[in-house]
Backbone as XML, in Angstrom:
<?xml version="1.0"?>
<chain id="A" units="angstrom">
  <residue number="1" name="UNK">
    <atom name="N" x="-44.648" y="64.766" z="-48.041"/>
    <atom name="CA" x="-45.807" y="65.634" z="-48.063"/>
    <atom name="C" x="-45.326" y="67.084" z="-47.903"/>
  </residue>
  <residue number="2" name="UNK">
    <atom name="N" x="-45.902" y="67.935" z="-48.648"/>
    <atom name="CA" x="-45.236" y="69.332" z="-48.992"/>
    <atom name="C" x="-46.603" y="70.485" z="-47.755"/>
  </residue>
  <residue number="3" name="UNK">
    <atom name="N" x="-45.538" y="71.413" z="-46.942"/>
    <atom name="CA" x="-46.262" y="72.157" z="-45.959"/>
    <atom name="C" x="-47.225" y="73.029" z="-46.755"/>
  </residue>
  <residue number="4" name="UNK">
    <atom name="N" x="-48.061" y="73.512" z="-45.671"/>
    <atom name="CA" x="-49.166" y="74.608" z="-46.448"/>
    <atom name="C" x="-48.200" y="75.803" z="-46.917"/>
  </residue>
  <residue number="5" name="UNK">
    <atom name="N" x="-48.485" y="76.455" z="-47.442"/>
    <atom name="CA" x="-47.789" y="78.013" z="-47.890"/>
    <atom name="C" x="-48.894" y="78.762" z="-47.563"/>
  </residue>
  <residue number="6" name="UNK">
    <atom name="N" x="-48.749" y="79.959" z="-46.388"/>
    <atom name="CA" x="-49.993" y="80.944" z="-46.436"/>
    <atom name="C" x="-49.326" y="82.476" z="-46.843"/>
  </residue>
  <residue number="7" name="UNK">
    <atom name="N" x="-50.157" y="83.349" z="-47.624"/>
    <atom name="CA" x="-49.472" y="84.200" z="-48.085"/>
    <atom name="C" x="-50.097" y="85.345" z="-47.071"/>
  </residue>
  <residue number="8" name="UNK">
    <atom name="N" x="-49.617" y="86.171" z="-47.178"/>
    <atom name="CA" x="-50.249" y="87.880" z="-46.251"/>
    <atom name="C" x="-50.163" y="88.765" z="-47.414"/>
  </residue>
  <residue number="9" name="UNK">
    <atom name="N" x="-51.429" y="89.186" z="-47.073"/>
    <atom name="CA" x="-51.727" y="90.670" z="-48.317"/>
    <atom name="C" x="-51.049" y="91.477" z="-47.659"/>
  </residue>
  <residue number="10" name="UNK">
    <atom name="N" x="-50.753" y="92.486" z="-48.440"/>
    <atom name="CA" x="-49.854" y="94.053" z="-47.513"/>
    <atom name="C" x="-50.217" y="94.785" z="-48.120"/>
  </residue>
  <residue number="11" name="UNK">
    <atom name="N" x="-50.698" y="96.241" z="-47.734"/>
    <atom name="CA" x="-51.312" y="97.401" z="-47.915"/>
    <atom name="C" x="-50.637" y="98.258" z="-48.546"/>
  </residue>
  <residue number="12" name="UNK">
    <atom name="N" x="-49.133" y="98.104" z="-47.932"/>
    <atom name="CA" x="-47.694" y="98.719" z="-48.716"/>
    <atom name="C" x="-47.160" y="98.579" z="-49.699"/>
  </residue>
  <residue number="13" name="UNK">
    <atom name="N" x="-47.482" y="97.255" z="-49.790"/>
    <atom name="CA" x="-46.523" y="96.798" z="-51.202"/>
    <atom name="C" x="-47.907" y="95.962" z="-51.803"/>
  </residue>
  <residue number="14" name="UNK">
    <atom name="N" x="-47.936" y="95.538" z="-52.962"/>
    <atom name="CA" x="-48.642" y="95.114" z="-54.286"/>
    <atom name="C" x="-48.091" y="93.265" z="-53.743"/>
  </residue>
  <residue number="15" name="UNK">
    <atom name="N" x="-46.662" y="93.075" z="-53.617"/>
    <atom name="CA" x="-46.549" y="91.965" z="-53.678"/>
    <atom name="C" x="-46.520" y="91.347" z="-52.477"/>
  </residue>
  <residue number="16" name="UNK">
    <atom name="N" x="-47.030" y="90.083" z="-52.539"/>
    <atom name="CA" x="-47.204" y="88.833" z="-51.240"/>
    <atom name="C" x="-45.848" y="88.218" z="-50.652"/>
  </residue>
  <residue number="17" name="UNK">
    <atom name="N" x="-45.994" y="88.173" z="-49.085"/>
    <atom name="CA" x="-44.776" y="87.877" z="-48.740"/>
    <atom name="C" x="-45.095" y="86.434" z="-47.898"/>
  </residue>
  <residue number="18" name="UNK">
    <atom name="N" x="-44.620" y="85.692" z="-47.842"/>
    <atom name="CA" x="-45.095" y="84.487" z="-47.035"/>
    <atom name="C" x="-45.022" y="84.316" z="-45.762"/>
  </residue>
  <residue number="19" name="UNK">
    <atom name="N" x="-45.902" y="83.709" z="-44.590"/>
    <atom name="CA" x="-45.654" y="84.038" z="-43.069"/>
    <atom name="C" x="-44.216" y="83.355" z="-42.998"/>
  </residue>
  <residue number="20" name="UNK">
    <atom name="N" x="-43.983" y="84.064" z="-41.795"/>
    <atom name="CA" x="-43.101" y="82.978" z="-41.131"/>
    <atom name="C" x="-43.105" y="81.722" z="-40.970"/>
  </residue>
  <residue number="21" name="UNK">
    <atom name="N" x="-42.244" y="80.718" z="-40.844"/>
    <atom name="CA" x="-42.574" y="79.143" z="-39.994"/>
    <atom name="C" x="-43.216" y="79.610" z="-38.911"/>
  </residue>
  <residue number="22" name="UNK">
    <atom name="N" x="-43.174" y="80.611" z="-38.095"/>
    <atom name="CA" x="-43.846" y="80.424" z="-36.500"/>
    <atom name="C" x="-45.291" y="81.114" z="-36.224"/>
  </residue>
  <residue number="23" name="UNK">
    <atom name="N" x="-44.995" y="81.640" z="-36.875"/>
    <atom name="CA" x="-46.893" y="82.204" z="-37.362"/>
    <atom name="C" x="-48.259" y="81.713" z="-36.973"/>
  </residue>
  <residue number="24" name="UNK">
    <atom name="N" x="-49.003" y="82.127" z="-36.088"/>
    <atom name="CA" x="-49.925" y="81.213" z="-35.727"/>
    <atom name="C" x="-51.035" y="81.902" z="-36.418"/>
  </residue>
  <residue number="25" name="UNK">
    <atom name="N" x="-51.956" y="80.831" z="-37.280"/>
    <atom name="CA" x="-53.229" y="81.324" z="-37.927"/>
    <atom name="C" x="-54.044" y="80.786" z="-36.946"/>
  </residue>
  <residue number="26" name="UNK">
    <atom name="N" x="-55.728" y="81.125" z="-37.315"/>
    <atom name="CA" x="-56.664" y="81.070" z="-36.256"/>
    <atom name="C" x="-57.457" y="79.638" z="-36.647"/>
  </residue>
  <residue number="27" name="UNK">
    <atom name="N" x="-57.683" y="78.341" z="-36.148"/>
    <atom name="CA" x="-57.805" y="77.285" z="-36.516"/>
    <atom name="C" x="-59.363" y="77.615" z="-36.757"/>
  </residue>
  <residue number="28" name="UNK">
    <atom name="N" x="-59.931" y="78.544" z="-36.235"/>
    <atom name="CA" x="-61.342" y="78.601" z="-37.047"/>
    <atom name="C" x="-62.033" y="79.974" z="-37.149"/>
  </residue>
  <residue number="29" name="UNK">
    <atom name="N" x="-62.346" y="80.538" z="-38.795"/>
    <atom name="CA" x="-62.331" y="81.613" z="-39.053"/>
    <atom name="C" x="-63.875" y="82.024" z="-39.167"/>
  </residue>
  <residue number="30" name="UNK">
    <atom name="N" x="-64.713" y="82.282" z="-38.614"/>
    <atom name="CA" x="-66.623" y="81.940" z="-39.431"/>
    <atom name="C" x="-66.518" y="83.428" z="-39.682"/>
  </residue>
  <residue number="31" name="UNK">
    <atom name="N" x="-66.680" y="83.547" z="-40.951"/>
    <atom name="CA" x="-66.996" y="84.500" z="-41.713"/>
    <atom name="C" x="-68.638" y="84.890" z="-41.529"/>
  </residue>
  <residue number="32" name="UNK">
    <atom name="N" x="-69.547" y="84.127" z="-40.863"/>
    <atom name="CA" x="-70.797" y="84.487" z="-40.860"/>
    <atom name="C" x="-71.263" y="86.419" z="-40.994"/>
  </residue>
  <residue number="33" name="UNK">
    <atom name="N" x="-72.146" y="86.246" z="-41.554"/>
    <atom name="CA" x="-72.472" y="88.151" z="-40.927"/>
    <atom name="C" x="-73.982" y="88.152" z="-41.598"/>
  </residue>
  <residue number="34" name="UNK">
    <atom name="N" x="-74.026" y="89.761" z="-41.035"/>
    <atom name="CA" x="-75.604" y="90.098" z="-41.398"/>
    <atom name="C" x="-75.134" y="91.473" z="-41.912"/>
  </residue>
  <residue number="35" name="UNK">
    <atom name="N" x="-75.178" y="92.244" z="-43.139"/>
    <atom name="CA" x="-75.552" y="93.373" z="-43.580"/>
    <atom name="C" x="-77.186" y="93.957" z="-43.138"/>
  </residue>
  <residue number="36" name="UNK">
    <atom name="N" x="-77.317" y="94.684" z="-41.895"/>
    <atom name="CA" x="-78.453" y="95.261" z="-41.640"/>
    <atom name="C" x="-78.630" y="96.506" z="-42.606"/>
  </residue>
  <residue number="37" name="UNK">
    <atom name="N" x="-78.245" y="97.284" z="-42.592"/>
    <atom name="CA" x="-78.136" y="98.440" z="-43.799"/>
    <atom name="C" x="-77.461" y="98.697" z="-44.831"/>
  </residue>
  <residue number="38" name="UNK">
    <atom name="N" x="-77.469" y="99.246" z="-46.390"/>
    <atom name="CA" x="-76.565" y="99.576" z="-47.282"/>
    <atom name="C" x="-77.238" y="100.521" z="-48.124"/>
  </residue>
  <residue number="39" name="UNK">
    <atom name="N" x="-76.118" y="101.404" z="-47.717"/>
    <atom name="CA" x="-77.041" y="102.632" z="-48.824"/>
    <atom name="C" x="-75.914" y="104.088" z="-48.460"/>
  </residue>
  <residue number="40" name="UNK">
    <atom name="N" x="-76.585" y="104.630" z="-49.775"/>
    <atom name="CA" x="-75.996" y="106.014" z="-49.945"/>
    <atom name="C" x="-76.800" y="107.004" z="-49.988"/>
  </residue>
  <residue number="41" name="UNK">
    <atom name="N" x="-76.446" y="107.900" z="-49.715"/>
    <atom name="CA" x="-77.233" y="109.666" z="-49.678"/>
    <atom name="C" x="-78.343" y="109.339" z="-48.843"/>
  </residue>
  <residue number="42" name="UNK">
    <atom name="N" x="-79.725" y="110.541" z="-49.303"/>
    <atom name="CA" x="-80.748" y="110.313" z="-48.282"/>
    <atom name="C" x="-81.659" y="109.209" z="-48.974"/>
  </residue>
  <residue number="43" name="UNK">
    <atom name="N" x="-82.678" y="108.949" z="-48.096"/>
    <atom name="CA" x="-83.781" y="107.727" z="-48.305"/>
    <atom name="C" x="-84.736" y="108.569" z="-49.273"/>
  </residue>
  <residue number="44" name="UNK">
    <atom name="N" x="-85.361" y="107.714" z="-50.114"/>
    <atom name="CA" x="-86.364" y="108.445" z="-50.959"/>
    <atom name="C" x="-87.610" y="107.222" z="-51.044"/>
  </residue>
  <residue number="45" name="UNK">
    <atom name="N" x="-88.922" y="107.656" z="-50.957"/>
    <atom name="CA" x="-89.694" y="106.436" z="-51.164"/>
    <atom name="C" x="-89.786" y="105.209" z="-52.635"/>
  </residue>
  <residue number="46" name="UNK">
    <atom name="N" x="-89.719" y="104.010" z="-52.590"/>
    <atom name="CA" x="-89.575" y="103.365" z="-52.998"/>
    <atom name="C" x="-88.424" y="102.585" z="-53.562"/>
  </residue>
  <residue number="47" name="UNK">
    <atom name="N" x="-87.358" y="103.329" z="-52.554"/>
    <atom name="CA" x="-86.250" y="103.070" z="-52.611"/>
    <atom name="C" x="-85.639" y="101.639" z="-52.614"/>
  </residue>
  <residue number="48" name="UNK">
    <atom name="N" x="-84.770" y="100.975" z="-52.944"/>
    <atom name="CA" x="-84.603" y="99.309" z="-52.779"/>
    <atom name="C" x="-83.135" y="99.336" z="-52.616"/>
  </residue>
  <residue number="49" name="UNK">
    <atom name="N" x="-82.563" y="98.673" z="-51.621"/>
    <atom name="CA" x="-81.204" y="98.649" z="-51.114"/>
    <atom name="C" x="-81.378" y="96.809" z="-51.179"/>
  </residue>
  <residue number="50" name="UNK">
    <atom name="N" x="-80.589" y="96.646" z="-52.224"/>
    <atom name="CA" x="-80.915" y="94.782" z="-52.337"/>
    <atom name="C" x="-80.074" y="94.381" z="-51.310"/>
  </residue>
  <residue number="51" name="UNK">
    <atom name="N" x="-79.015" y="94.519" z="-50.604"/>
    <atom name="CA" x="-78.122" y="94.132" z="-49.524"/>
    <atom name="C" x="-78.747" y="94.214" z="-48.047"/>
  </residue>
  <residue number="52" name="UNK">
    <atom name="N" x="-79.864" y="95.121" z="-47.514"/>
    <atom name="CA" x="-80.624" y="95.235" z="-46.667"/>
    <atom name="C" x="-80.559" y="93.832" z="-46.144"/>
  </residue>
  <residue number="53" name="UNK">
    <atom name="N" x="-80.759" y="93.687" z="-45.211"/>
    <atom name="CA" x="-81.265" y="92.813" z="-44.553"/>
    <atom name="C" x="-80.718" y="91.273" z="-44.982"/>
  </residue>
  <residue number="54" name="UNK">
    <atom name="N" x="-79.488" y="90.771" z="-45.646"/>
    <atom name="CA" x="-79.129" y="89.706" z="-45.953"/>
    <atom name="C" x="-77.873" y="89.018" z="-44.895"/>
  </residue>
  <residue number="55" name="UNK">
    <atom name="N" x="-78.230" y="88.072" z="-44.788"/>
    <atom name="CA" x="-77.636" y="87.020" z="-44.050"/>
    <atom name="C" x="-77.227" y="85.856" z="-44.554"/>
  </residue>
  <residue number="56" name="UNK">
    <atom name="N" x="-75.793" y="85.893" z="-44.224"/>
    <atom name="CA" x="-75.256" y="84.530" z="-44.527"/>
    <atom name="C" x="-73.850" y="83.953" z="-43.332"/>
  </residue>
  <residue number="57" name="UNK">
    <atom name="N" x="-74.888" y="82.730" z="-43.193"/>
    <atom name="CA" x="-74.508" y="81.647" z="-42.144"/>
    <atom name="C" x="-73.239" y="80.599" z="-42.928"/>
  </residue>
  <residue number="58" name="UNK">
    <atom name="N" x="-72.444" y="80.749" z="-42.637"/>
    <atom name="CA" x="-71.623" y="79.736" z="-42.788"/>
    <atom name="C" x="-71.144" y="78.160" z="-42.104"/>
  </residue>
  <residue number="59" name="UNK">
    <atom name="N" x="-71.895" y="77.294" z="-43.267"/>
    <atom name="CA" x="-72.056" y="75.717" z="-42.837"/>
    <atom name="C" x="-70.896" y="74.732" z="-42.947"/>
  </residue>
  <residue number="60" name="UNK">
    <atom name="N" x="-70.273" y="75.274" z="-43.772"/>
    <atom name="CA" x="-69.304" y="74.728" z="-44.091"/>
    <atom name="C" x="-67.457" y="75.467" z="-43.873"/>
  </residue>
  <residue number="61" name="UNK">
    <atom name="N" x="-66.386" y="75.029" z="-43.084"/>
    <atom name="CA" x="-65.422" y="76.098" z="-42.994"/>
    <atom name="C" x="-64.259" y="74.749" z="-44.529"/>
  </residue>
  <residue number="62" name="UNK">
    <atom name="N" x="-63.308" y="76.072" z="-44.991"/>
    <atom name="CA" x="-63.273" y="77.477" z="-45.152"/>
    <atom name="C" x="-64.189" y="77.676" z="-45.959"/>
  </residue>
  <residue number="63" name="UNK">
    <atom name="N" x="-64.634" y="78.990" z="-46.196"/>
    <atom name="CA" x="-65.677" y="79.966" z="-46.423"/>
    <atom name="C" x="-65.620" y="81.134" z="-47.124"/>
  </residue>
  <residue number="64" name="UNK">
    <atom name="N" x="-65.240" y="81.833" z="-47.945"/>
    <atom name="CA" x="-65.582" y="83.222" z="-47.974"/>
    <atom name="C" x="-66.438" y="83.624" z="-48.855"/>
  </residue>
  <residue number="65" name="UNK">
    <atom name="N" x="-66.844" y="85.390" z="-48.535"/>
    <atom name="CA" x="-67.953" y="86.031" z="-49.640"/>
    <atom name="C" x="-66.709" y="87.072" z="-50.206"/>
  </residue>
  <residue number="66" name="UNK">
    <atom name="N" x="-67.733" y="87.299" z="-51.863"/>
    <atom name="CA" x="-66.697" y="88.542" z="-52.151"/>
    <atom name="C" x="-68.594" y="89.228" z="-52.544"/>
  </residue>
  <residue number="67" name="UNK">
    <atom name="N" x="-68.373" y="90.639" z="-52.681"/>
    <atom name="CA" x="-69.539" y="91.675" z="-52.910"/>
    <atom name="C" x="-68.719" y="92.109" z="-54.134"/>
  </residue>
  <residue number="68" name="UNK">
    <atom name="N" x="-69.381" y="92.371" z="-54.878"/>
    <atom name="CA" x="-69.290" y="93.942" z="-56.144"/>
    <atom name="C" x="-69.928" y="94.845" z="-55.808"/>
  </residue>
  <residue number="69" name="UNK">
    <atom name="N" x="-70.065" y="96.025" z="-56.237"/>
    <atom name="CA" x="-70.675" y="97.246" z="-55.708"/>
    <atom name="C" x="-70.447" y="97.749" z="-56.771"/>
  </residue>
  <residue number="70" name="UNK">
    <atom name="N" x="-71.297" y="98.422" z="-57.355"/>
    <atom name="CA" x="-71.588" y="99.465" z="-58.160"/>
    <atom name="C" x="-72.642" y="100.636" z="-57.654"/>
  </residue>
  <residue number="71" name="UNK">
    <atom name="N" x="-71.708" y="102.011" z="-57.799"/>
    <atom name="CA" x="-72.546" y="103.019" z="-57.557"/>
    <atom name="C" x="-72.747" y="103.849" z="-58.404"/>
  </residue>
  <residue number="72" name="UNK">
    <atom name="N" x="-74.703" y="104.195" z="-58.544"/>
    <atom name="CA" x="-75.208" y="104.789" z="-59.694"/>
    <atom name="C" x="-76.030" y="106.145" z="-59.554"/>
  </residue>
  <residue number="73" name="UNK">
    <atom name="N" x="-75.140" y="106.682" z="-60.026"/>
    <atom name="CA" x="-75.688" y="108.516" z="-59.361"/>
    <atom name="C" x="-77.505" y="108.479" z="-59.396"/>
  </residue>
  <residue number="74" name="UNK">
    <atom name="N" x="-78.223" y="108.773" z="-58.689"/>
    <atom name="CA" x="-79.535" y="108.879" z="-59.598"/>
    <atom name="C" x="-80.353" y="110.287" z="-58.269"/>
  </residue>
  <residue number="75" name="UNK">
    <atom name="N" x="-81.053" y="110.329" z="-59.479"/>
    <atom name="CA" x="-81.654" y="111.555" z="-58.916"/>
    <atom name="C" x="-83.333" y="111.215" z="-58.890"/>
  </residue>
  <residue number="76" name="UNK">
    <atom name="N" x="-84.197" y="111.976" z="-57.172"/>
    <atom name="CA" x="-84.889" y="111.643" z="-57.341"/>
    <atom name="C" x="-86.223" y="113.009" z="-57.058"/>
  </residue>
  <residue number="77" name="UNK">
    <atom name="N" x="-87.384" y="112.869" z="-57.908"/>
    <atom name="CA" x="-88.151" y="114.243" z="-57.738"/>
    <atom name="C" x="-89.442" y="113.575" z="-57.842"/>
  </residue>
  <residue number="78" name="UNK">
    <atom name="N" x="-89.992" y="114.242" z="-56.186"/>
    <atom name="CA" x="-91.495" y="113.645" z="-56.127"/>
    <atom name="C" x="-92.752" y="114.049" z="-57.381"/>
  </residue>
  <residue number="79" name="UNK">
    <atom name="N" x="-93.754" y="113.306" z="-56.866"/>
    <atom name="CA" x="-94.728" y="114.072" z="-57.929"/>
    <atom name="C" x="-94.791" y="115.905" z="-57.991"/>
  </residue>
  <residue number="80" name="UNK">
    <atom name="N" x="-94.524" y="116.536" z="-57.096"/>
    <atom name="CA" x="-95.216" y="117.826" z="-57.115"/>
    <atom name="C" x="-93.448" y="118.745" z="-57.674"/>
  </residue>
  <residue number="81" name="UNK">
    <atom name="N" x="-92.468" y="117.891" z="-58.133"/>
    <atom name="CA" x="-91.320" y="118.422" z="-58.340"/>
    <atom name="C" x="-90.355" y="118.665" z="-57.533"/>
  </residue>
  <residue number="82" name="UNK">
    <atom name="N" x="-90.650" y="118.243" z="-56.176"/>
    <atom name="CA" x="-89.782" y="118.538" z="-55.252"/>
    <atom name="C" x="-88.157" y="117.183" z="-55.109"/>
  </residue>
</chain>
């Protein structure tokens, strides 16, 4: 039976280096979370931040989320032009 291989990202270098044999990982990781806020610049009415308020519980381990993000310049002017 062939051991796990865990790799480590590095910030320095592009390429993956493998732990040590003595390396201790964390036998349980819960990724759970809550995004209470997400947003850029100021608030404008009718604004919609779809990430607001989302929660995710993790039922099952291992687990992870990945997000995309796209940011879209926009401009906003009330009725009276302001």
């Amino acid at each position: 039976m062939s051991q796990p291989h865990y790799l480590q990202a590095s910030h320095s270098t592009p390429s993956h280096k493998p732990l040590p044999p003595n390396a201790t990982l964390p036998q349980v990781l819960n990724m759970s979370h809550i995004i209470r806020h997400l947003g850029f610049g100021p608030h404008y009415p009718g604004q919609s931040n779809p990430l607001d308020g989302y929660v995710r519980i993790v039922d099952r381990r291992p687990h992870s989320y990945k997000y995309f993000l796209k940011v879209v310049p926009t401009e906003y002017y009330g009725r009276l032009g302001e």
